[in-house]
Structure formats: C-alpha cells, structure tokens
C-alpha positions in Angstrom: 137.3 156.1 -8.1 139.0 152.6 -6.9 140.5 152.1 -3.5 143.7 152.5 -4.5 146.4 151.3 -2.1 149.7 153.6 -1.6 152.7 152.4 -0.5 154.0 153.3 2.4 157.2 153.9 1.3 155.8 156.8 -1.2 154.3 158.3 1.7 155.1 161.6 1.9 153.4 165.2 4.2 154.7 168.6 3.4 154.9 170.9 6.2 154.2 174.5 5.3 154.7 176.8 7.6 153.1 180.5 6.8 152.5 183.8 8.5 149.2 184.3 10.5 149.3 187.5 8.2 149.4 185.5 4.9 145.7 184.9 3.6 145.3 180.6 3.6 143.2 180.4 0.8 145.1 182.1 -1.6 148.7 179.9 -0.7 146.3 176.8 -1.3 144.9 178.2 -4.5 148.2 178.9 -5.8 149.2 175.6 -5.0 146.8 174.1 -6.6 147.1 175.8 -10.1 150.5 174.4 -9.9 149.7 170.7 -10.5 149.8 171.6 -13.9 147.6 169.5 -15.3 144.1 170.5 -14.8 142.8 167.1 -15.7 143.8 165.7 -12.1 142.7 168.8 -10.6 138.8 167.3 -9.5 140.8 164.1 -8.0 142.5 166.4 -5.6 141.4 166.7 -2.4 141.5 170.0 -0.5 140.3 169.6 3.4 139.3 172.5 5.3 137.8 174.1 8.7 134.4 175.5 7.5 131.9 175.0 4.2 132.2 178.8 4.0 136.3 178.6 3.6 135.7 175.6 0.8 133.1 177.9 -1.2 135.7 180.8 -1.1 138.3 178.7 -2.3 136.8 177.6 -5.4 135.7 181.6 -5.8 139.5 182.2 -5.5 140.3 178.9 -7.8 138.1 180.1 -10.6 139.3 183.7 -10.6 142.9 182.3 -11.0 142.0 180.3 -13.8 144.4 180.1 -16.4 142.5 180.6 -19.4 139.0 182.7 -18.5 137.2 182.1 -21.9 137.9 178.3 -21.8 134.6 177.7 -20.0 133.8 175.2 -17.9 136.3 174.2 -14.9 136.2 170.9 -13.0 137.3 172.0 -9.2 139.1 170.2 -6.9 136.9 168.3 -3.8 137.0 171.1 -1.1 135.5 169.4 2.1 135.1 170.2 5.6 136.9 167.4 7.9 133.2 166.5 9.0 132.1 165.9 5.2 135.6 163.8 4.8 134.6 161.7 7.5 130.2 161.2 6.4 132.1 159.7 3.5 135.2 157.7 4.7 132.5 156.2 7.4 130.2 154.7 4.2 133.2 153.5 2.3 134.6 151.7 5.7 131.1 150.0 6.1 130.7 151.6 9.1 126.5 152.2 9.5 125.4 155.5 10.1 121.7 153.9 9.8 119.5 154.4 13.3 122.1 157.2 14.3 120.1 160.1 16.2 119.8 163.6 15.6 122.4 165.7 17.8 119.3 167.8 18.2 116.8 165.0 19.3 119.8 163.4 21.7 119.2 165.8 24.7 115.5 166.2 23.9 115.4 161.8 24.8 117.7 162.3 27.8 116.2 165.5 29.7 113.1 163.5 31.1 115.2 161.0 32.6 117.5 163.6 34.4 114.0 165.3 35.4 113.8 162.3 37.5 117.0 161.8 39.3 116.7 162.1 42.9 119.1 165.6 42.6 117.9 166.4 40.0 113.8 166.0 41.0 113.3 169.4 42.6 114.5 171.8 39.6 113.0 169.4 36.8 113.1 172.7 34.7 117.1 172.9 34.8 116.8 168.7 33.2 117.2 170.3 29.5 120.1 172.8 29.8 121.8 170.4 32.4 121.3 167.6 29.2 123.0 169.8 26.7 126.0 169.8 29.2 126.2 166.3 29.8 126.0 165.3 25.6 129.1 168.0 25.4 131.0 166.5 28.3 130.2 162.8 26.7 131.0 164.1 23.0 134.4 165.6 24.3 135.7 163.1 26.9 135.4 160.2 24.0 136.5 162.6 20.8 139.4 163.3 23.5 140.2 160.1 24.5 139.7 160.7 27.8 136.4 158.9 28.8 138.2 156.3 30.7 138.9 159.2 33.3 135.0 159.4 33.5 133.8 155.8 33.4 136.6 154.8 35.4 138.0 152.4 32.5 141.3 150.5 34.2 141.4 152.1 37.4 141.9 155.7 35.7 139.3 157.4 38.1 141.3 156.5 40.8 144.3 158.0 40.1 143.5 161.2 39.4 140.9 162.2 41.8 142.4 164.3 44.0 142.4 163.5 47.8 140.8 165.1 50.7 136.9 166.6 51.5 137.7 168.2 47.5 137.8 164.5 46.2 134.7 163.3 48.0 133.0 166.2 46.1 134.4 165.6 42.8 134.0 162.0 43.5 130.2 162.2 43.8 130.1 164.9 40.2 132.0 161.6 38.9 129.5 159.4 40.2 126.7 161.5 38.3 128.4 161.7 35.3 128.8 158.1 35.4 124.9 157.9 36.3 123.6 160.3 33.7 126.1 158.3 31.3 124.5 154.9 31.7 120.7 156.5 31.3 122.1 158.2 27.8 123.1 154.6 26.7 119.6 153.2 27.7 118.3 155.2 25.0 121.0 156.0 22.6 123.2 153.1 22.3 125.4 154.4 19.7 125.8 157.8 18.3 127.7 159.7 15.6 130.5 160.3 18.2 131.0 156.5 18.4 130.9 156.0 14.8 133.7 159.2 14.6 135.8 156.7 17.1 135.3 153.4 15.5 137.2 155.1 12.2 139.6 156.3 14.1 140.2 153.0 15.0 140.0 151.5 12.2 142.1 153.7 10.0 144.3 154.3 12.6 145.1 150.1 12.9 145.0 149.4 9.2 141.9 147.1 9.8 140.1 149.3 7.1 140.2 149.4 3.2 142.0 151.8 1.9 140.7 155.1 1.5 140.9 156.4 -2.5 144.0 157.7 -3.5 144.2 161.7 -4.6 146.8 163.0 -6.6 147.8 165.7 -4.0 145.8 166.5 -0.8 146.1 170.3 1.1 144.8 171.0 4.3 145.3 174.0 6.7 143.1 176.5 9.0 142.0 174.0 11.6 141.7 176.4 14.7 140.6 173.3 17.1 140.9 169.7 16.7 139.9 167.1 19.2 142.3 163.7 19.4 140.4 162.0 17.0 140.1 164.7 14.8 143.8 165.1 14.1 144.1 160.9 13.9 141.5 161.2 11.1 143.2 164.3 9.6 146.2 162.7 9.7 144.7 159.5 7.8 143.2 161.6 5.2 146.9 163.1 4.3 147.9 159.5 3.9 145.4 159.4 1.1 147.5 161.3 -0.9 150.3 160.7 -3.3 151.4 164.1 -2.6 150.2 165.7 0.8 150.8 169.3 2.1 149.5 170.6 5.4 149.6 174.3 6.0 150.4 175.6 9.3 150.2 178.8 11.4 153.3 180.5 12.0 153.4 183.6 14.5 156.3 185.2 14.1 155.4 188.9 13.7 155.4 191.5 16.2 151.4 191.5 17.1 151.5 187.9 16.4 154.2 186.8 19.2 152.4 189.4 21.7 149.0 187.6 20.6 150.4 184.1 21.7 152.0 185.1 25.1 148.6 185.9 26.3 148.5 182.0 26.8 150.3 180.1 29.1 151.9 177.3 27.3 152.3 177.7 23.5 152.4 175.2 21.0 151.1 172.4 23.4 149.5 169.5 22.4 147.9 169.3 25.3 147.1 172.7 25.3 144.2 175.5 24.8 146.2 178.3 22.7 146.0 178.8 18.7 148.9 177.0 17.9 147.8 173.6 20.2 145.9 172.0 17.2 149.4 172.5 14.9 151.2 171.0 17.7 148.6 168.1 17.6 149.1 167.5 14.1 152.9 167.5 14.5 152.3 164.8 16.7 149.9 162.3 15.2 152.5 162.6 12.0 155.1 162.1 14.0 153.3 159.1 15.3 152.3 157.6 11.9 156.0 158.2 10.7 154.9 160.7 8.6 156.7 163.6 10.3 159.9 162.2 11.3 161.7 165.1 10.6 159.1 167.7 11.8 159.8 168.9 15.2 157.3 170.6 17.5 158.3 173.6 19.1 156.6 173.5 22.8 157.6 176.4 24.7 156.1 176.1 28.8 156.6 179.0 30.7 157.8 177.4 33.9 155.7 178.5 37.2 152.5 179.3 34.9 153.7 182.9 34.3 150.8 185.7 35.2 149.6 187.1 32.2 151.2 190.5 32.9 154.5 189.0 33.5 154.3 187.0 30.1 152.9 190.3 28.2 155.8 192.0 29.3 158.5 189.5 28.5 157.3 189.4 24.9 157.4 193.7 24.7 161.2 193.1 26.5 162.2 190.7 23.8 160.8 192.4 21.2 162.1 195.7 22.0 161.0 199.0 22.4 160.4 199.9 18.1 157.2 198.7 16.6 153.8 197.8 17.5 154.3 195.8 20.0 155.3 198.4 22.2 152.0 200.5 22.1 150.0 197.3 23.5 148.4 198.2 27.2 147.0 195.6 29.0 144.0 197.4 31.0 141.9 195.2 33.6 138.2 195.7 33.7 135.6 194.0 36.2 132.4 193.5 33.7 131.7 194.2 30.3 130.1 197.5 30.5 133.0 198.6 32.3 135.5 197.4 29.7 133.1 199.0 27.1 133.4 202.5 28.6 137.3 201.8 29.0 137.3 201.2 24.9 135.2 204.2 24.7 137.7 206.4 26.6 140.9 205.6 24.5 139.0 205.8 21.6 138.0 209.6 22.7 141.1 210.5 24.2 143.0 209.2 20.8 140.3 211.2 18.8 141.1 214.9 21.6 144.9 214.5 21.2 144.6 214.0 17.2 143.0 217.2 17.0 141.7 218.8 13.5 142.9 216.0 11.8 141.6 212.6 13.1 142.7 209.4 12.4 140.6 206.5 11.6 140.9 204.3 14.8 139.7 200.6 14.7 138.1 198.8 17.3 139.1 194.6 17.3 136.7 192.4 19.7 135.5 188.7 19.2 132.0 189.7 21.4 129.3 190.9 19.0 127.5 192.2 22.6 130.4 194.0 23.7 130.6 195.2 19.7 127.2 196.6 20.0 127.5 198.1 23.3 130.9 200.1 22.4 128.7 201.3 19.0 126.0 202.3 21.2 128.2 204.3 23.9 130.1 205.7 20.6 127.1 207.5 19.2 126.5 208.7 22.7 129.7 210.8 23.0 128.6 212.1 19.5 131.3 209.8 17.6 130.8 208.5 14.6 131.4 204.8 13.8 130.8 202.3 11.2 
C-alpha cells in the first residue's frame, strides 16, 4: 500500500466507552463485520495489547463470518502496538540495524558495574543490579522523564528534596547518572531510542505519512508509557475512520475495584483507568479529542484505603454486591492464605447439606497454589 496522506480536516477518533464486564473482542469483532464490505476488511487495522488477544480476535472474526461455506477469508491486520511500531520504524527510515538484544544489554553492562568502586565488594549482585538499571533507563526515557535523571536543564535540581534525605538521593542520582554513561559506552543506541525518535518524528510531522486504513480499532491497553500513547495516538491518525475502545467502571464490583486506588483516572497515575486517561490526553493534544473530556477524580488528603472502601459501599448503598466486600488485613502471604482458607470453610459450615460453589479470585499463582494446597488439607475439594 501507498503512503497515503489524510487530511487533517477528515480526521476523526471515536471514543467508545464499554463496561469492564463487556468482553472487548467481541465489541471489535462486531465492529468490524460492519464495514460492510469485506474487500477493505485486510486494509483495516486492528491494534491491540497482546499477540494472544490478536489470534483470538481473528478466532472470533472467522466464527462471525457471514457466509461459512464461502471459503477463504482475508482478515483484518491485528497487531500488537510493539509490531505497529517494528513496522512504522522501517517505513520512517529509522535503522533498527546494530540494535542489541534486550537480553544481551545487561549481560554487556554487568562487568562494568562489577567494577565500580561500590559496587567492587558484591561483584555477584553486578547482574541483577544491571537488569534494574536497563528498566530504570527504558522507563525514565519511554516516560519522558530522563531529564529528571541526567539532570537535562537544571531538572535534577529542582526536585531533589532538601536536607541529609537529598544528600542521599543525591548520591543514588549520581550513580544512576554513572552507571548511565558506562551503558552508552557500550550501547550507544538501543530500541528504546529508536521507540523515542518515532515518537518524535510522528509526533512533529517531520515523517512520511504512515499508510492510510479504512478504519482502525484499538482498545485493552492496561499500561502505556508516554510514548506509547503518543505512538498510539499516531497510529489512530492513520485511519479514515478511527475508534478507540475504552474501559468504563460503572458497575457495583467495578466502582469498589477502582477505589482501592488513590486517584482514578489520572494521567499521571498508577490505577486501571490511568492509561485511558493518557489517551484522552494525547488526543486531546493532537486535536483529535476536543470534545472528549477526562474524568480525573483525586481524593483530596490521599484517602486511607479503608476510608475510600467505605465511601464507595456508602455511595453505593447497602443492596448488592458491593456490600458483602470485607477488607481483611494480613501480615504475609501464608497468613492471608489461611485467612482465604477460613472464609472459604466457614462459608462451606454455615451452607450446610447443600454447598455452594465458592470461587477463589487472586492475581498470585504462589498464593493460588498455596490456598489449593491448604484446601486439600482441610479435606476440601477444589479445582
């Protein structure tokens, strides 16, 4: 395909708001089968978090197929953002040749930290200590933020905070700054920097333009750095018709979910909804979201967890499931392991003869295995 050049005047991003509930794949598949004309179907592009979400959307694409015993079935271009951006970095000339392995990156830099003077004691902490140092480097630039850290326009100097607790931070900044200028000794330009220089260039206009698609979807993004959402944002530019499809929490569980963190819908911010904020705001910056406006809600004072558990249960009444969630505090794992263990058995005494299936919802395959292992102790059984 051409570079093809869209106005900016037929620029156009659809913000889709849907229920954390609502499965993503099947709102984009749906969308999709509604171009109507399957010929333009391959020259859409469909960007999204994970190859494993891309494969299941063609599943889900070729079960909806209109006509089953038609054949074959040109898909749409599913793509992670990384893909998007391997290929929008060769057709902006931007050489990728020479570019180290992430793996071999720490593997050059740990025998030089084995031979710092703080470092020359614990030689054996020089590898771990290197993975830490490429992810604070990788961050701090895909954030924007290296300035902070190389003390770019007097940056490191207004933030560092005073007293005998700057001196110290001062010095970790001074190794930082150390460790950064051995990395560049030996990798003078990295993937990261490429990722940057596309950013820039798309971002400024000083780029060709990238090739048009008839309509472009994207939606599940869970994190995304500064420059991810710049180069997110400048692949929905790409198309002639762009949709982006963002979480909305507005259930019971859901709103209880999102108080657990402190300031929601930041784009500055840590919690699930930060990355749609981000979005909202690079739009807004291209001019592509004028009339999108991002709902940040700060709890003022930094509100205790408790304190912002219980607002949410307050607001949303007494009815529903939001008022059976019990916030327990455990010291260690095992301890909150035996606590999960104990509800679970005490649900299972007061059911009596009859039961009820009880599930168990935890993002730690460790703890997951533990609370398996203790359930087959007390004699239940669990799946």
């Amino acid at each position: 395909m051409s570079l093809n050049h869209i106005a900016p005047a037929e620029l156009k991003v659809t913000i889709h708001e849907i229920p954390l509930s609502d499965d993503l794949l099947e709102t984009m598949a749906e969308r999709l089968w509604s171009v109507g004309d399957v010929a333009v179907l391959p020259d859409c592009l469909v960007l999204l978090p994970s190859s494993r979400a891309c494969r299941t959307l063609e599943q889900k694409l070729w079960a909806r197929r209109p006509d089953p015993g038609a054949g074959g079935l040109l898909l749409p271009r599913a793509r992670t953002l990384t893909q998007w951006i391997d290929d929008a970095m060769v057709l902006c000339g931007l050489s990728r040749e020479g570019l180290p392995d992430d793996r071999v990156r720490a593997l050059a830099l740990a025998p030089l930290l084995a031979d710092l003077p703080w470092l020359r004691e614990n030689p054996e902490n020089a590898p771990g200590l290197a993975d830490e140092f490429l992810s604070l480097f990788d961050e701090a630039r895909l954030e924007e933020r290296a300035g902070r850290l190389w003390g770019l326009g007097g940056e490191r100097e207004a933030w560092l905070p005073q007293g005998p607790e700057g001196e110290a931070v001062s010095r970790d900044v001074d190794r930082i700054r150390e460790v950064w200028r051995l990395y560049r000794e030996v990798v003078p330009r990295d993937r990261v920097d490429g990722v940057c220089e596309l950013a820039h260039l798309l971002g400024t206009g000083a780029g060709p333009e990238l090739p048009a698609a008839p309509l472009v979807l994207a939606g599940g993004f869970g994190k995304l750095t500064r420059i991810d959402a710049r180069l997110l944002t400048a692949a929905l530019r790409s198309g002639r018709e762009s949709h982006l499809l963002l979480a909305r929490g507005d259930g019971e569980l859901d709103r209880v979910f999102a108080a657990t963190w402190p300031d929601r819908a930041d784009p500055e911010g840590v919690d699930p909804f930060s990355p749609d904020a981000r979005l909202r705001e690079r739009l807004r910056e291209a001019g592509l979201g004028d009339d999108v406006t991002a709902s940040v809600t700060r709890n003022a004072g930094r509100q205790p967890l408790r304190g912002r558990l219980a607002a949410a249960r307050e607001d949303l009444g007494a009815d529903g499931p939001a008022a059976w969630i019990t916030l327990r505090a455990c010291a260690d794992p095992e301890s909150e392991a035996r606590e999960v263990i104990t509800c679970v058995v005490d649900a299972l005494a007061m059911a009596g003869d009859t039961p009820p299936r009880i599930g168990v919802a935890t993002p730690d395959l460790r703890l997951a295995a533990r609370i398996l292992a203790l359930l087959e102790e007390a004699g239940v059984p669990a799946d």
